[in-house]
DRENROPA-91627 format. One record per residue (C-alpha): x, y, z. Coordinates in steps of 0.1 Angstrom, whole numbers, padded with zeros to 4 digits. Layout:
BEGIN
NUSE  c1  c2  c3
NUSE  X  Y  Z
...
END
This chain:
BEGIN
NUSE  c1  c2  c3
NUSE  0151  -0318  -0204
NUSE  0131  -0324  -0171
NUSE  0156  -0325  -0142
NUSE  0126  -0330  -0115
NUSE  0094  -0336  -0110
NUSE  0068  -0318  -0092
NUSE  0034  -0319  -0081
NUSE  0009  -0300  -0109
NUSE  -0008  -0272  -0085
NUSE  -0021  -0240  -0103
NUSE  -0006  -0215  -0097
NUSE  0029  -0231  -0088
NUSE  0030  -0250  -0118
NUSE  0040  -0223  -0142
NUSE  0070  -0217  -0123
NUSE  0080  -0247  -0121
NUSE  0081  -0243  -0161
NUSE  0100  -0216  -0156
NUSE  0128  -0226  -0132
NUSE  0131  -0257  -0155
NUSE  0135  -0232  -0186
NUSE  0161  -0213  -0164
NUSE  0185  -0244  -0154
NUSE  0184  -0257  -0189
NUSE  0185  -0226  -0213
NUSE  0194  -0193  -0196
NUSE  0229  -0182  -0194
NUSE  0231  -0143  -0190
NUSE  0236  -0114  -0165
NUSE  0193  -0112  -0153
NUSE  0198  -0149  -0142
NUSE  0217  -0159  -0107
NUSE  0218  -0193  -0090
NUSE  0231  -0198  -0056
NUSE  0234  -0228  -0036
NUSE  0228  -0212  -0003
NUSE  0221  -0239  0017
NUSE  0216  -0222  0047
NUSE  0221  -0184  0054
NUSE  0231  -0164  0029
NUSE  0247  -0126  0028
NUSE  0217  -0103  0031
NUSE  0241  -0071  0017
NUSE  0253  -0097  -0007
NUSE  0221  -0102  -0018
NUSE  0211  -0064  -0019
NUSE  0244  -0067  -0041
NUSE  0226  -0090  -0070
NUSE  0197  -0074  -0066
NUSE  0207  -0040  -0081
NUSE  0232  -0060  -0105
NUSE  0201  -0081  -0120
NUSE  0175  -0051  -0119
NUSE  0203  -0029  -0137
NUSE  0208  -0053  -0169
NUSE  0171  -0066  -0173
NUSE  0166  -0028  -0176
NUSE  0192  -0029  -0201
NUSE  0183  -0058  -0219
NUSE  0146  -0043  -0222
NUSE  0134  -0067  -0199
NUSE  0102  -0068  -0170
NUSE  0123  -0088  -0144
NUSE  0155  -0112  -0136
NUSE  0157  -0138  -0111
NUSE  0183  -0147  -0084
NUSE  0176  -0186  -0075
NUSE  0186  -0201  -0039
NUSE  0187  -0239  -0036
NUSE  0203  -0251  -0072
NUSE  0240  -0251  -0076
NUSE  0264  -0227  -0091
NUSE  0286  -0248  -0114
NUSE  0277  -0253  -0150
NUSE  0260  -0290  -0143
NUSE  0230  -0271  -0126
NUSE  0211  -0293  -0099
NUSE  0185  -0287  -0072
NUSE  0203  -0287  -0040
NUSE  0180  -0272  -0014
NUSE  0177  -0243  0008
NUSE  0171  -0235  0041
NUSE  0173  -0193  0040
NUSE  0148  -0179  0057
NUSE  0129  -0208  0063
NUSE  0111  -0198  0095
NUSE  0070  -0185  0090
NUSE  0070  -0145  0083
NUSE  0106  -0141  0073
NUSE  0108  -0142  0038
NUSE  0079  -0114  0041
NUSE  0100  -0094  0069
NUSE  0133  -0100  0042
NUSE  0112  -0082  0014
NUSE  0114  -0055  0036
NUSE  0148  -0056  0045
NUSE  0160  -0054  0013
NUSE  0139  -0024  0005
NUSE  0151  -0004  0032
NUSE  0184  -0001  0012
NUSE  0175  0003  -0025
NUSE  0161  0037  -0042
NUSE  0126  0043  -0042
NUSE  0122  0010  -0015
NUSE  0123  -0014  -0046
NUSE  0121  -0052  -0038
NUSE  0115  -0081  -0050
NUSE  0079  -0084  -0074
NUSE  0076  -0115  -0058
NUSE  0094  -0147  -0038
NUSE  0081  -0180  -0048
NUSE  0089  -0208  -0026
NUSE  0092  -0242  -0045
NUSE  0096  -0279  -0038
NUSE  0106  -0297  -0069
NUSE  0111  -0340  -0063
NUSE  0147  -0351  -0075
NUSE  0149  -0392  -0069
NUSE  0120  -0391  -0051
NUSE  0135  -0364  -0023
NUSE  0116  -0330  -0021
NUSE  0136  -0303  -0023
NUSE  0130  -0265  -0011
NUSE  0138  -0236  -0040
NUSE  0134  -0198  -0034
NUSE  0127  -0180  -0067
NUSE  0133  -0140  -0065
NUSE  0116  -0121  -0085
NUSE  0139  -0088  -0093
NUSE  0121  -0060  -0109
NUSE  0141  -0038  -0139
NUSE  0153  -0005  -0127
NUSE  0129  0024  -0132
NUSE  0132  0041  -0165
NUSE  0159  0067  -0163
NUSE  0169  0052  -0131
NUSE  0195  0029  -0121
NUSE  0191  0009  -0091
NUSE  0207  0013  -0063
NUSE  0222  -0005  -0030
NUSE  0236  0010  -0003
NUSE  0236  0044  -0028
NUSE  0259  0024  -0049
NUSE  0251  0007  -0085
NUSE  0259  -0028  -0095
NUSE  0260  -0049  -0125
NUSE  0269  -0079  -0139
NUSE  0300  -0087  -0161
NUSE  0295  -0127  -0173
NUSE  0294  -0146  -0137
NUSE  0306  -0120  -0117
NUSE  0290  -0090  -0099
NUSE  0308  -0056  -0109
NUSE  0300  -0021  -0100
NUSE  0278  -0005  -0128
NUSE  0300  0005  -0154
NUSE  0297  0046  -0164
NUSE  0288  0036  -0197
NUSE  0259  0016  -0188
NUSE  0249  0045  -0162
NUSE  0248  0068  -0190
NUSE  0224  0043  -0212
NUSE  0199  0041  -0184
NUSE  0198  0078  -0176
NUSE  0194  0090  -0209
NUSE  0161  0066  -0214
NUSE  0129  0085  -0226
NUSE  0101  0072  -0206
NUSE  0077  0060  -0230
NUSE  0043  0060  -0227
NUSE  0030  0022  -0233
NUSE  -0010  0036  -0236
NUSE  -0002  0056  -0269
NUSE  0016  0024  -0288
NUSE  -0003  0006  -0314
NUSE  -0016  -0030  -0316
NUSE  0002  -0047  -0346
NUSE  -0023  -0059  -0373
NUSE  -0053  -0042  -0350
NUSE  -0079  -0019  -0366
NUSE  -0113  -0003  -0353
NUSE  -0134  -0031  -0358
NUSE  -0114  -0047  -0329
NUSE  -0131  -0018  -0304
NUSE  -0165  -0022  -0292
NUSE  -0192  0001  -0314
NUSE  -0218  0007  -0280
NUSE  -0182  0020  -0261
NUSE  -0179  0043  -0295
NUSE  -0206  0055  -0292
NUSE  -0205  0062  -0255
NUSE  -0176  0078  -0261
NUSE  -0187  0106  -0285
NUSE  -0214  0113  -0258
NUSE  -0186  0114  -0230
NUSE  -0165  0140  -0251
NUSE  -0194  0161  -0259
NUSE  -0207  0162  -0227
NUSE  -0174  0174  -0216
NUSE  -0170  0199  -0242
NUSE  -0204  0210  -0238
NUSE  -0204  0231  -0272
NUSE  -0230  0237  -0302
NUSE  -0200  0238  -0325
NUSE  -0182  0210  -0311
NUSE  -0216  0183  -0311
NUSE  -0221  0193  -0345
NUSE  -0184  0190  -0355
NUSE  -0182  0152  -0338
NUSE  -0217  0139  -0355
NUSE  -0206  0151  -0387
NUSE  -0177  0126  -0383
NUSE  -0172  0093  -0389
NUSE  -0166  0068  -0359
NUSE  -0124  0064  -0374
NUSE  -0122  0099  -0381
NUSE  -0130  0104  -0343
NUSE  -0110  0085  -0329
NUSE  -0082  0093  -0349
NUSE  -0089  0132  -0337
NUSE  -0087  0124  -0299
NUSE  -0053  0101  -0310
NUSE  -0066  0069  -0299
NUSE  -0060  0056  -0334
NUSE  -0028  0061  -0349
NUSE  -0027  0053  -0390
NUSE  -0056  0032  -0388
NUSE  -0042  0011  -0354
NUSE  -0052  0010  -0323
NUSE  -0037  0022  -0293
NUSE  -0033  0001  -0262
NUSE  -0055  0034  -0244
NUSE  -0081  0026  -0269
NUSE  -0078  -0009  -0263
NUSE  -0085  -0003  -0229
NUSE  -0112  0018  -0227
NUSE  -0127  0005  -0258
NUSE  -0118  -0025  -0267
NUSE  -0139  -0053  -0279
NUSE  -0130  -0085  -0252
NUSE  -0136  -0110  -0279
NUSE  -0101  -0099  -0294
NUSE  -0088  -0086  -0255
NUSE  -0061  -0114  -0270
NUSE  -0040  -0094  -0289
NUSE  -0029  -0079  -0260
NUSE  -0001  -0095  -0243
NUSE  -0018  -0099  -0208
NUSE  -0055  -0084  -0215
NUSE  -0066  -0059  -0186
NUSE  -0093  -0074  -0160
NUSE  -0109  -0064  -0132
NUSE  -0124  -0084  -0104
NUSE  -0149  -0075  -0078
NUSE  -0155  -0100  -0049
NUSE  -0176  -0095  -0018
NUSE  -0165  -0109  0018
NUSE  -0185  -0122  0046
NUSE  -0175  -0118  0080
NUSE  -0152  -0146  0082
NUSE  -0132  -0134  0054
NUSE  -0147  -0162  0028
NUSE  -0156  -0148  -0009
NUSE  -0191  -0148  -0010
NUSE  -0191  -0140  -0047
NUSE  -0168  -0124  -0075
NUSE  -0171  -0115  -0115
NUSE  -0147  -0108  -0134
NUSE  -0151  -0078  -0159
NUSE  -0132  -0071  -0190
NUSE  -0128  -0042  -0217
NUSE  -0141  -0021  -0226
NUSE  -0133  -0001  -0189
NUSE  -0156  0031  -0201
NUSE  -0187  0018  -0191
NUSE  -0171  -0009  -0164
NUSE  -0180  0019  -0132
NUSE  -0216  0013  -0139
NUSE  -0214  -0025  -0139
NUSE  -0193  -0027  -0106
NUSE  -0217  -0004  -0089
NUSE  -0247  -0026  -0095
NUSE  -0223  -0054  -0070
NUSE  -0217  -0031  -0046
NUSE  -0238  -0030  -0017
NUSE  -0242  0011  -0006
NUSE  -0263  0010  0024
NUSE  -0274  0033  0041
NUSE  -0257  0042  0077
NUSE  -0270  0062  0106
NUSE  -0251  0079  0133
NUSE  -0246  0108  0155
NUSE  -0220  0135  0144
NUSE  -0219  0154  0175
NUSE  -0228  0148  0213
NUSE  -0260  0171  0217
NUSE  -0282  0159  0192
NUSE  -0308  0136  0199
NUSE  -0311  0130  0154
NUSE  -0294  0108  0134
NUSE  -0276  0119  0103
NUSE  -0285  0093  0075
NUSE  -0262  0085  0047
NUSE  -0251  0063  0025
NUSE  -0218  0045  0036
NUSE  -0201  0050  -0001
NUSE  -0202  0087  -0017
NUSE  -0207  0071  -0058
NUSE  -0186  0098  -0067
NUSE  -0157  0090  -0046
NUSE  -0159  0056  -0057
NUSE  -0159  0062  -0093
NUSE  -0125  0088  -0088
NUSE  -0108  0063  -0074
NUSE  -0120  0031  -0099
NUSE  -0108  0052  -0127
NUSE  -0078  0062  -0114
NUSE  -0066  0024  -0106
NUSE  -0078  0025  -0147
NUSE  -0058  0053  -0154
NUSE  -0021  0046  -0136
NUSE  -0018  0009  -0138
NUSE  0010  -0004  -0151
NUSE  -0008  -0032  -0175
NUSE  0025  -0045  -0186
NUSE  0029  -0069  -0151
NUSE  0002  -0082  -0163
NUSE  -0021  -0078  -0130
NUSE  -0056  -0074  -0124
NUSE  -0080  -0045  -0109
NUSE  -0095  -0057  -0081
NUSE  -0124  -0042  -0060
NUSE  -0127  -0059  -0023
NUSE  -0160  -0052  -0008
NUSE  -0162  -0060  0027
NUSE  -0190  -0054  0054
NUSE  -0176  -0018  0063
NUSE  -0151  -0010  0037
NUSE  -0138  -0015  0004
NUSE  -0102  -0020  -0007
NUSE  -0093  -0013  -0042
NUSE  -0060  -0022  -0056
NUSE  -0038  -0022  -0087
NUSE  -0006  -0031  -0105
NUSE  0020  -0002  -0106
NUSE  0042  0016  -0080
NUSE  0027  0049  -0068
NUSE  0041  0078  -0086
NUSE  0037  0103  -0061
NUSE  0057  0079  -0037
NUSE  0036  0088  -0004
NUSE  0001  0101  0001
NUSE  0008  0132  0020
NUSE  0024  0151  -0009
NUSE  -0007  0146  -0032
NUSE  -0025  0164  -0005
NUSE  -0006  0194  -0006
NUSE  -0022  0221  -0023
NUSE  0001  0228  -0048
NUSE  0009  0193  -0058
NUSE  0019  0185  -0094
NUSE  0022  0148  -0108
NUSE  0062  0147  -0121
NUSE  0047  0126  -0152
NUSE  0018  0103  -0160
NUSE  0025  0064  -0164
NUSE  -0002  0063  -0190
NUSE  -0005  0099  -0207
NUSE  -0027  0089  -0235
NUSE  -0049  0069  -0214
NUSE  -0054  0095  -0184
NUSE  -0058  0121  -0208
NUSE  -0085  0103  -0227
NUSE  -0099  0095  -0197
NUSE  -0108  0131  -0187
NUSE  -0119  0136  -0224
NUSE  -0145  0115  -0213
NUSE  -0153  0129  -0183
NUSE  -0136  0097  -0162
NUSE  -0113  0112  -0143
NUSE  -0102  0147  -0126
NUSE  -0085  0174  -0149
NUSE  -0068  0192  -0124
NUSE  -0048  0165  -0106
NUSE  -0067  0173  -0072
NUSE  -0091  0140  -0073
NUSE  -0074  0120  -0047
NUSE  -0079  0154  -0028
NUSE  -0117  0161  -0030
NUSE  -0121  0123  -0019
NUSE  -0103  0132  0009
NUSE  -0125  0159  0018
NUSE  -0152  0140  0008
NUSE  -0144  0117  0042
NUSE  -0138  0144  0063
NUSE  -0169  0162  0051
NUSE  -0191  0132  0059
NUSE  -0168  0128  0091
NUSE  -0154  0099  0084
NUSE  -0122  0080  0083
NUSE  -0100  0088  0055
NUSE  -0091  0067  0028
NUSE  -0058  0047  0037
NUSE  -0032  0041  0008
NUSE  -0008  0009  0015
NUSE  0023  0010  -0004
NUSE  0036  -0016  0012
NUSE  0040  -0040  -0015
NUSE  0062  -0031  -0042
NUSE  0044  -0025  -0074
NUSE  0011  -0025  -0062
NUSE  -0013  0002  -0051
NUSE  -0041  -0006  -0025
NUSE  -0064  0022  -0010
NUSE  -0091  0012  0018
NUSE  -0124  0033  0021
NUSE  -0142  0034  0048
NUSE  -0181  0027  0048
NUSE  -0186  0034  0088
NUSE  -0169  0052  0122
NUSE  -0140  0038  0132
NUSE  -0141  0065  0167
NUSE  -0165  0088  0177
NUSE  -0144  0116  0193
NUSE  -0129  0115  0156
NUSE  -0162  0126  0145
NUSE  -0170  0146  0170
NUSE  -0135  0167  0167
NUSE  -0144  0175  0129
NUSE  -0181  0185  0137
NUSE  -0167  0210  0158
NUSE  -0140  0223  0144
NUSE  -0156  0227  0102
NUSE  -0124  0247  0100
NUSE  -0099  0221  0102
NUSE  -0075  0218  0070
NUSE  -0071  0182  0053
NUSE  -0030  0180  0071
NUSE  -0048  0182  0103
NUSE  -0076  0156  0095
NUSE  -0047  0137  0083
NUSE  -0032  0138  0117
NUSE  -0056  0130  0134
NUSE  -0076  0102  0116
NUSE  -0036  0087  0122
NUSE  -0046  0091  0159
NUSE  -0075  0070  0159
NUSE  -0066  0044  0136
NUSE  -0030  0036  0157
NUSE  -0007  0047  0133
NUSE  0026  0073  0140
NUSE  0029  0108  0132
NUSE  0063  0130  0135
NUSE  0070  0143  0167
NUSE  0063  0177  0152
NUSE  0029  0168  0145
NUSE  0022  0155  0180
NUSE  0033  0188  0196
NUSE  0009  0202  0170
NUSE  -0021  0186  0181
NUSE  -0012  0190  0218
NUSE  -0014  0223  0217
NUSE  -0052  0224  0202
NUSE  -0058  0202  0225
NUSE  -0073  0174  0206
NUSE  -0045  0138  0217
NUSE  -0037  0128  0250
NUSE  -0013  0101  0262
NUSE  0020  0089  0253
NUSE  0036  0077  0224
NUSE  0034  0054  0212
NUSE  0000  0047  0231
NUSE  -0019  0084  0217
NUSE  -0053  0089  0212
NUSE  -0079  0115  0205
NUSE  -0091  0139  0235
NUSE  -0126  0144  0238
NUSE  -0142  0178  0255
NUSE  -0176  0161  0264
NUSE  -0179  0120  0263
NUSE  -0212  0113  0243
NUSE  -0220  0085  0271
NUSE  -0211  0071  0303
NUSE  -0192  0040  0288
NUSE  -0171  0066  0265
NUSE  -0166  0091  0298
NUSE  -0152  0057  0317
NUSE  -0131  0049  0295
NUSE  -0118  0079  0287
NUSE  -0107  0088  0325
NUSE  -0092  0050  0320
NUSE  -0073  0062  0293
NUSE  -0063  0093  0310
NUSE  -0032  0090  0338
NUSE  -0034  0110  0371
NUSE  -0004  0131  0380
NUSE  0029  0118  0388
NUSE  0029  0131  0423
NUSE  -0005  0115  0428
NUSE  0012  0080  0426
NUSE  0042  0090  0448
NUSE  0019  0106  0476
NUSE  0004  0069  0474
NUSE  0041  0051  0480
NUSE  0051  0072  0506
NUSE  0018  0069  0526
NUSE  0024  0031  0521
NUSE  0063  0034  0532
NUSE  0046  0052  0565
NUSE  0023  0028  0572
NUSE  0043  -0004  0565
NUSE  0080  0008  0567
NUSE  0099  -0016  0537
NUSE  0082  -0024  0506
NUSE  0095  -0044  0479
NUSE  0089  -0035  0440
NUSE  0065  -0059  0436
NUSE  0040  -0045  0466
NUSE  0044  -0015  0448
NUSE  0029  -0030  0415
NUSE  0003  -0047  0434
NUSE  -0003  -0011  0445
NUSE  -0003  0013  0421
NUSE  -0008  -0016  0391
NUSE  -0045  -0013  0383
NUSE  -0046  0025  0394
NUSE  -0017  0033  0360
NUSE  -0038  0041  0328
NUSE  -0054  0018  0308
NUSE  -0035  0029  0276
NUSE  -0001  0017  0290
NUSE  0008  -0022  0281
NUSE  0023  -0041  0310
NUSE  0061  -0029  0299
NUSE  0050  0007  0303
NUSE  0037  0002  0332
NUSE  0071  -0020  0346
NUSE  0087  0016  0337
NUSE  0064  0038  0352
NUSE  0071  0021  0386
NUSE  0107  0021  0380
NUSE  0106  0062  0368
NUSE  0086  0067  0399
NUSE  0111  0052  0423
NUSE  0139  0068  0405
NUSE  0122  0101  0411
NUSE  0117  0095  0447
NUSE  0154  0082  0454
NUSE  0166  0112  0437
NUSE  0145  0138  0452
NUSE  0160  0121  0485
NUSE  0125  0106  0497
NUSE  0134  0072  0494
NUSE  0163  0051  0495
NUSE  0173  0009  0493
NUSE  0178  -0006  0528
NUSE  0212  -0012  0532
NUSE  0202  -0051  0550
NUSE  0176  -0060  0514
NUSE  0185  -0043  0488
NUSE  0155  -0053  0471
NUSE  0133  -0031  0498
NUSE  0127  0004  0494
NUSE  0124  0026  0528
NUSE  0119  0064  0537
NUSE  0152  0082  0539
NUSE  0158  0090  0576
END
């Protein structure tokens, strides 16, 4: 039964369907509607949030949903909402929530509707609640919740015990009901035996892989299993014409940007993913870039802004560690001066600075079969350290690392950088070859504005390479490579303290009261460039503190507001 109507926009249609579908047929513990007219408990929500994600887990589902805006009694109807109606906050409440849960989970999504009842528009918030983690209840506020008919329970031990004990499985080694190898493509075969004997790189092995059949091969290398095929096989090489018998058939999209931000052009590019790199890299534009790594020579260095082989590590591994049951696309950004790269799946490794330890070791693989295969053929690194070497690979060309945002839950975006973002950057790691990737890490933080532990700041003080305050840091520089750079740098710099209270107590001399403003207006443009306007407001005020307690200054007792020598 249709109990609104609603304008027929792609991609807000299909929920639509689905809210619809909910109202009408669904009637279990991964399904909550509130009214919630206007605000609504944020712990309360945190509440339902590891309640729903706990039983779709247990009920061997993706996702649940907790609606605002329909009411609660058993004659559903679309009410309205006003939560977190104001721009950005729905965004910042994503965050909120994550802030509270294990492993930062949040919603997959919150889709904002506006389904027509008698004519009246009406505003519904769909949230999208993602299962708890195999082996891993979810959690709010370190405590587990779950759903007993209508109401919200704590997780009962039982149902602990059931998710704890889960196996994780590994989706890329199940089989394809009713598939067979003539569903793969033959050329991505035959690529294939090459890949695995060029990796191999043995007389017996090439003669022991030509004297077999094509099923017998992949049967060997357990990417068919009793004459089916594997999801991993599917993947890597699959025939698109039956990419259908897949529940939501992998993709990848490249699309190039203009300056404005417009798509210029995109493709989308289907299985089979072995030979996918090579398509992709025909799109991409590598020019070739030109600039000075240090301050003393008068000869460009020329190179191309995109190392291929850093390119193709990372393409594979957004292959590799999707999770291709959200049913998400691959998608290569190119921009001007960088490419982003994303894909569906939380990151395993949870934070980018432990993959760059030296003695990092994954704790599992989200697709075993498939990232094993995939260095078989020679795709991907064997030794876990690829993320690594492209991190070298930056600092070796002295460029900006790579950036990994984890920002948005389930999904894993990485940024390269096709130019310099700061030439005292570059000219720090020309000098200093001997730098170790932790410190490059640090400091390519310093240039692009983001914080480091204070720890790590006391470490780079004392080699000498930041300046400034936090949070306004950035990277010292021995010899400026121009005048404009050496301006700006002695802009960025601040003088000493007692230089600025010399200056107010020659002022005090001269003209007897002054006021804090006819301070400002005298020191103002003389503070650094790298504070803001508020720093600067608290310089002034440190520096008169200073001076009233070192008994140099004091209020006049007549005007407050005036400052005077201490007699």
């Amino acid at each position: 039964m249709e109990l609104f109507e609603y304008e027929n926009t792609y991609p807000l249609s299909q929920y639509y369907e689905i809210l619809n579908e909910l109202i009408n047929r669904w009637e279990n513990e991964i399904v909550e509607f509130k009214e919630a007219k206007g605000q609504y408990d944020t712990n309360k929500v945190g509440q339902y949030f590891s309640a729903i994600s706990n039983e779709a887990n247990l009920k061997r589902q993706q996702y649940g949903w907790l609606v605002f805006g329909v009411s609660e009694d058993k004659d559903k109807k679309i009410v309205g909402t006003n939560f977190k109606s104001g721009v950005g906050l729905l965004e910042k409440f994503k965050y909120e929530i994550s802030k509270n849960t294990n492993d930062n989970m949040t919603f997959i999504d919150i889709i904002e509707l506006n389904p027509i009842v008698n004519e009246k528009a009406y505003r519904v918030l769909m949230f999208k609640i993602p299962a708890a983690i195999t082996g891993y209840p979810t959690s709010w506020k370190n405590r587990y919740y779950a759903r007993s008919g209508e109401s919200l329970v704590l997780l009962q031990q039982f149902k602990i015990d059931e998710i704890r004990s889960q196996e994780r499985s590994d989706w890329s080694k199940q089989t394809i009901k009713n598939s067979n190898i003539n569903h793969l493509d033959k050329d991505a075969i035959k690529l294939a035996r090459e890949k695995y004997k060029e990796k191999l790189n043995g007389k017996y092995v090439n003669e022991e892989i030509d004297s077999m059949t094509d099923e017998e091969f992949l049967t060997k290398i357990k990417l068919l299993f009793n004459g089916e095929v594997t999801n991993a096989a599917m993947v890597l090489l699959g025939n698109s014409d039956y990419d259908n018998l897949m529940p939501s058939p992998p993709m990848i999209m490249w699309r190039l940007y203009d300056s404005q931000g417009e798509v210029k052009d995109y493709e989308l590019f289907p299985i089979p993913f072995i030979n996918v790199i090579d398509k992709i890299f025909l799109k991409i534009r590598n020019l070739t870039y030109r600039y000075l790594p240090n301050q003393t020579t008068l000869f460009p260095t020329n190179t191309q802004q995109y190392d291929t082989w850093l390119l193709r590590e990372l393409l594979n591994n957004c292959i590799a560690h999707s999770n291709y049951q959200l049913g998400g696309r691959i998608y290569v950004n190119e921009f001007e001066d960088q490419i982003i790269m994303s894909n569906p799946g939380n990151f395993i490794p949870v934070n980018i600075e432990s993959v760059l330890q030296i003695s990092y070791n994954p704790p599992f693989y989200r697709n075993q079969l498939l990232a094993e295969t995939m260095v078989k053929f020679h795709m991907i690194d064997t030794a876990t350290m690829g993320i690594r070497k492209v991190f070298r690979i930056q600092k070796d060309k002295y460029f900006p690392l790579p950036d990994y945002d984890l920002s948005v839950y389930n999904q894993v975006s990485v940024t390269v950088y096709g130019k310099i973002l700061n030439e005292n950057y570059t000219h720090i790691l020309y000098d200093h070859p001997e730098f170790d990737l932790e410190t490059v890490f640090l400091l390519d933080r310093i240039q692009k504005g983001l914080s480091i532990s204070k720890e790590s700041i006391a470490y780079l003080r004392k080699l000498k390479l930041i300046e400034g305050r936090k949070p306004n840091l950035f990277l010292a520089a021995s010899v400026s490579s121009s005048k404009e750079d050496e301006a700006q740098y002695i802009k960025n710099k601040a003088f000493n303290d007692q230089y600025y209270k010399d200056m107010m107590v020659r002022y005090l001399k001269e003209f007897n009261r002054a006021t804090k403003k006819e301070f400002k207006g005298l020191l103002w443009n003389k503070l650094p460039d790298i504070l803001d306007d508020d720093q600067k407001e608290k310089k002034i005020s440190n520096l008169l503190s200073s001076l009233r307690r070192a008994n140099i200054i004091e209020t006049d007792p007549d005007n407050r507001i005036q400052w005077k020598l201490k007699e």
